[in-house]
Backbone as JSON, one array per atom type, in Angstrom:
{
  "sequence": "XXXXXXXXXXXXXXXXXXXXXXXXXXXXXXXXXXXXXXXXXXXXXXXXXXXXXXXXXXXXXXXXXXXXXXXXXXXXXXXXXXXXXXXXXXXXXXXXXXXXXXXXXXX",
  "N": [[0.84, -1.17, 0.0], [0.72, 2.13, -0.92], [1.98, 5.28, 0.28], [-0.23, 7.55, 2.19], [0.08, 11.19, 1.69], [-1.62, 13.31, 2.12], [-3.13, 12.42, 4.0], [-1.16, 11.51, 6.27], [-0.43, 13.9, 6.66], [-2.67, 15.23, 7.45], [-2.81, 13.84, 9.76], [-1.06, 14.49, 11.75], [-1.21, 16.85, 11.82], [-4.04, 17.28, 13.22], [-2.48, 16.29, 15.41], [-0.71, 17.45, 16.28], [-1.99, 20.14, 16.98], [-3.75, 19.47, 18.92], [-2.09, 18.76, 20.86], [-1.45, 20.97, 21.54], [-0.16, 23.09, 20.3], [1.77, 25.08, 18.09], [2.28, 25.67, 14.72], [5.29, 26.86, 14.15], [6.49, 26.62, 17.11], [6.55, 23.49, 16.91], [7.92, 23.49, 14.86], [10.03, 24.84, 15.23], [11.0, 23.28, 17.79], [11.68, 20.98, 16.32], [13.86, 21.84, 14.64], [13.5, 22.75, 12.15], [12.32, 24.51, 8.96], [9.25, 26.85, 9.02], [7.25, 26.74, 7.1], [8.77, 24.06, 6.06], [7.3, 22.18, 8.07], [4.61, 23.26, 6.97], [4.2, 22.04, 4.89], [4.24, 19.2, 5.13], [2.36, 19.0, 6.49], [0.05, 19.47, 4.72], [0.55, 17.52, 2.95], [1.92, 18.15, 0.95], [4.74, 17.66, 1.02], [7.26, 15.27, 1.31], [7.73, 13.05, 3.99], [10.22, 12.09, 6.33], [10.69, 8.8, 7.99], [12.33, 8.77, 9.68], [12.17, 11.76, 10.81], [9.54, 11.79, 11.14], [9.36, 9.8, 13.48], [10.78, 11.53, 14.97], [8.78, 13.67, 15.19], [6.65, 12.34, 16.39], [7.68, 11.77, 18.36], [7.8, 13.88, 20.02], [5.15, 14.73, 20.22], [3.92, 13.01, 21.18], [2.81, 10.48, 20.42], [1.91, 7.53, 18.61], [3.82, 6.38, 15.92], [2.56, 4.78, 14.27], [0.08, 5.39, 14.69], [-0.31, 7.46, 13.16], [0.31, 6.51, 10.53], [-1.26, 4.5, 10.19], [-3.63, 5.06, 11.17], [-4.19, 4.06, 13.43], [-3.09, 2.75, 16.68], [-3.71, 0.26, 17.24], [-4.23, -2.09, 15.55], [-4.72, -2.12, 12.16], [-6.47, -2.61, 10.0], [-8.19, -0.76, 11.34], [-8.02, 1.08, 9.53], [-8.26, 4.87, 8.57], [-10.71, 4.89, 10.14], [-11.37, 6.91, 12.04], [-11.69, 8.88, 10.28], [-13.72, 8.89, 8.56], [-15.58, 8.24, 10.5], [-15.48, 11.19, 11.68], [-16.19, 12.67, 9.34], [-19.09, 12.0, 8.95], [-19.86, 12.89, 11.53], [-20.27, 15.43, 10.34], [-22.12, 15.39, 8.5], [-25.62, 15.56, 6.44], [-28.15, 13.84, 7.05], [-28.91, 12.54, 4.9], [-26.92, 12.72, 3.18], [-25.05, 11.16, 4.49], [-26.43, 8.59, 3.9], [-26.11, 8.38, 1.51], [-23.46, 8.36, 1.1], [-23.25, 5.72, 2.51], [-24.14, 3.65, 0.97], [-22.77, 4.67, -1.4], [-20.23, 3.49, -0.52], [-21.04, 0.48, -0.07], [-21.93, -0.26, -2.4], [-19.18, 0.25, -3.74], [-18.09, -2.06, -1.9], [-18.65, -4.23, -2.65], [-18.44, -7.74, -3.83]],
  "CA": [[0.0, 0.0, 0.0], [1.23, 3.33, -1.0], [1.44, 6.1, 2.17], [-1.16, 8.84, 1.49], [0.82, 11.94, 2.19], [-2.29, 14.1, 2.38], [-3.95, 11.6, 4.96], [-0.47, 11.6, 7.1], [-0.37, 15.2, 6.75], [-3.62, 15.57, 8.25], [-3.29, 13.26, 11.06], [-0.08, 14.86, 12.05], [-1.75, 18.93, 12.34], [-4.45, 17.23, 14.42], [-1.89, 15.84, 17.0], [-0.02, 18.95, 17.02], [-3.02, 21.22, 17.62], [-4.63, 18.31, 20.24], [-0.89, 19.37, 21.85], [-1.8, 22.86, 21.72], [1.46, 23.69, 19.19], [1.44, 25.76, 16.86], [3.49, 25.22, 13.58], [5.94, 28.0, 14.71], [7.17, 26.09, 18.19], [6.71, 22.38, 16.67], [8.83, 23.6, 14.08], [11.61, 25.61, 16.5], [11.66, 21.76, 18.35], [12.2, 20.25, 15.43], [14.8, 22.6, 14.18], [12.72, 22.82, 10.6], [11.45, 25.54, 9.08], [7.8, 26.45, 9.57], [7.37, 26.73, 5.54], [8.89, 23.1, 5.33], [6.41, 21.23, 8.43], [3.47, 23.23, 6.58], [4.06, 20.74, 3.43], [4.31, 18.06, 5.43], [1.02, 19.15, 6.96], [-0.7, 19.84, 3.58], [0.75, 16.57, 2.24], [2.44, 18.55, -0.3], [6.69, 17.37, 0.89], [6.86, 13.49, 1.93], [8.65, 13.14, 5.33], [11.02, 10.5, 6.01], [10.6, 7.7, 8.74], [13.37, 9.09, 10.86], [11.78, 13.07, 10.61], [8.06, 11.14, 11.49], [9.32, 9.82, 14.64], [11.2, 12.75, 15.75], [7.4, 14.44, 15.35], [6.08, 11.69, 17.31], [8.34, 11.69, 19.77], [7.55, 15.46, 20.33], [3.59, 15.24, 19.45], [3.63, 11.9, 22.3], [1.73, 9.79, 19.56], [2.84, 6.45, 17.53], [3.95, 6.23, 14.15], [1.63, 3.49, 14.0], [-1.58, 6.06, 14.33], [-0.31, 8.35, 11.82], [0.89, 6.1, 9.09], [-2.87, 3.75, 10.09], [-4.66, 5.69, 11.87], [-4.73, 3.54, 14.85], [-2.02, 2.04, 16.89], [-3.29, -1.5, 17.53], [-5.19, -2.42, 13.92], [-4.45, -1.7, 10.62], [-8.21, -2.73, 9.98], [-8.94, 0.65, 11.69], [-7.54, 2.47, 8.5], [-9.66, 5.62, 8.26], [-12.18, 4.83, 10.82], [-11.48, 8.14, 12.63], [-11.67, 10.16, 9.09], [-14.52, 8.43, 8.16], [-16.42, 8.69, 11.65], [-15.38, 12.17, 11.61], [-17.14, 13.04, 7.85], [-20.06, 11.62, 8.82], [-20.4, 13.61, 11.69], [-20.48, 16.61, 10.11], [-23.11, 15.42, 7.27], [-26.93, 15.61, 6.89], [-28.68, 12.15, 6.87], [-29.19, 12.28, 3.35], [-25.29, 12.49, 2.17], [-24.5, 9.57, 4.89], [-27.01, 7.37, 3.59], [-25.36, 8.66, 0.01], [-22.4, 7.46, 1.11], [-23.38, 4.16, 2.84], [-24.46, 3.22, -0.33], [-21.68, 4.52, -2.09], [-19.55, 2.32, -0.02], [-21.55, -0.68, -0.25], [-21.37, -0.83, -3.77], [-17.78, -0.28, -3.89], [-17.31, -3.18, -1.23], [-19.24, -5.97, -3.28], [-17.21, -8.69, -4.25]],
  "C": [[0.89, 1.24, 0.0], [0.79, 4.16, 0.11], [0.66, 7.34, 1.41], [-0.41, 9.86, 2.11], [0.22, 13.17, 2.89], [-3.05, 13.67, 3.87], [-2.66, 11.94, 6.55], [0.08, 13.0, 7.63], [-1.52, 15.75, 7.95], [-3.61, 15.2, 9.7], [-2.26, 14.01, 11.96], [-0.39, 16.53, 12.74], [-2.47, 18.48, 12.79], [-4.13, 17.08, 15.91], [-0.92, 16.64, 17.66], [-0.83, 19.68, 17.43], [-3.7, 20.58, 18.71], [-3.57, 18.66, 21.32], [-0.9, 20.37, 22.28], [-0.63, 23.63, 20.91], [1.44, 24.5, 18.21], [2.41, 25.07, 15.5], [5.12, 25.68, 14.34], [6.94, 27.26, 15.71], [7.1, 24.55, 18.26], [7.87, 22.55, 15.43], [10.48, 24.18, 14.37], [12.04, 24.0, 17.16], [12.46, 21.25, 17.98], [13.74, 20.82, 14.77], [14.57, 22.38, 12.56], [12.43, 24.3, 10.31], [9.8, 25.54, 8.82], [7.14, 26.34, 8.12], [7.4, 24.8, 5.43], [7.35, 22.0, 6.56], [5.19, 21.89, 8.13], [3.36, 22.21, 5.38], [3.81, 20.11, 3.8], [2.54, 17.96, 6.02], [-0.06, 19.07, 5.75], [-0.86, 18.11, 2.43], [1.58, 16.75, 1.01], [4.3, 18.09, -0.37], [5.76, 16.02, 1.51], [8.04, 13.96, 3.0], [9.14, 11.53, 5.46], [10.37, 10.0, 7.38], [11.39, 8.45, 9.86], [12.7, 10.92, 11.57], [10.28, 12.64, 11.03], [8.38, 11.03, 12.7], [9.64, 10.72, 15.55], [9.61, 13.23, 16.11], [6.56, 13.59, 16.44], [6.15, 11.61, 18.05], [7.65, 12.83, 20.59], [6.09, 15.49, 20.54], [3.17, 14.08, 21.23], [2.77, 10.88, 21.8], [2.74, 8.67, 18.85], [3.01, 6.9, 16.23], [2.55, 5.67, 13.63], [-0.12, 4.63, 13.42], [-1.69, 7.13, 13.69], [-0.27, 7.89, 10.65], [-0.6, 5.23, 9.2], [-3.7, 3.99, 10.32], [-5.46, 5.23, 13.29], [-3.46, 2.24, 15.23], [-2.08, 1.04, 17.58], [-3.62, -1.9, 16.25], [-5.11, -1.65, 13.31], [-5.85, -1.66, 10.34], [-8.94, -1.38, 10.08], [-8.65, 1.54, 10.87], [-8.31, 3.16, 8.01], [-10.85, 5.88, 8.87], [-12.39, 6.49, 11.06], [-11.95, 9.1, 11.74], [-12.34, 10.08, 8.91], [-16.03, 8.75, 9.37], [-16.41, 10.52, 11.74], [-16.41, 13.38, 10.2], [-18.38, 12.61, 8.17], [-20.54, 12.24, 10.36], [-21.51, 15.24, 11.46], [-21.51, 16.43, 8.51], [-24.32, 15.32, 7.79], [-27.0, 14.08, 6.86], [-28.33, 11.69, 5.54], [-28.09, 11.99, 2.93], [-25.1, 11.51, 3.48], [-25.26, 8.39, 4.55], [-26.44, 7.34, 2.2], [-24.05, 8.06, 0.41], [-21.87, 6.32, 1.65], [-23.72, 3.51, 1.5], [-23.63, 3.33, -1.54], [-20.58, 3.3, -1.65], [-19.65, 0.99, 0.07], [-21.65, -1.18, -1.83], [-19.95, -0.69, -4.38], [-17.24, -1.37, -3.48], [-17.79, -4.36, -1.34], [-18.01, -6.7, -3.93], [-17.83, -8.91, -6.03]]
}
């Protein structure tokens, strides 16, 4: 499976702002500039493995629940993004997209 860069981007500016961080003083930590961990945020630069954990280290979060989105099960890939979108919809577009999903996940 290819790493979504936009997906690891995202999960990454929720667990800095859940920290209370700004870019600014996650980026002074890091000794980055605040330019390069907005890419990484946006999904727009890829970040290495070694530059991930540093962030993790710092953020207090796994690799695991940035690169899967959950750090016991892979299985859980997306739940959160997915639970999250479907808060913020009417009925009508989550039954639109139970149904979208159900006919994507026929065999």
């Amino acid at each position: 499976m290819a790493l979504d860069y936009n997906i690891i981007g995202e999960r990454l500016k929720k667990a800095r702002t859940d920290n209370n961080l700004t870019q600014e003083k996650l980026a002074e930590k890091l000794d980055v500039s605040i330019a390069f961990l907005s890419r990484i945020e946006r999904g727009s630069s890829h970040i290495s493995l070694k530059r991930l954990s540093q962030i993790c280290d710092i953020l207090g979060i796994s690799e695991g629940s940035i690169l899967n989105g959950s750090s016991n099960n892979s299985n859980t890939y997306l739940s959160s993004e997915f639970e999250d979108i479907l808060k913020n919809t009417t009925p009508e577009k989550q039954k639109l997209i139970y149904k979208i999903a159900k006919v994507i996940n026929e065999d």
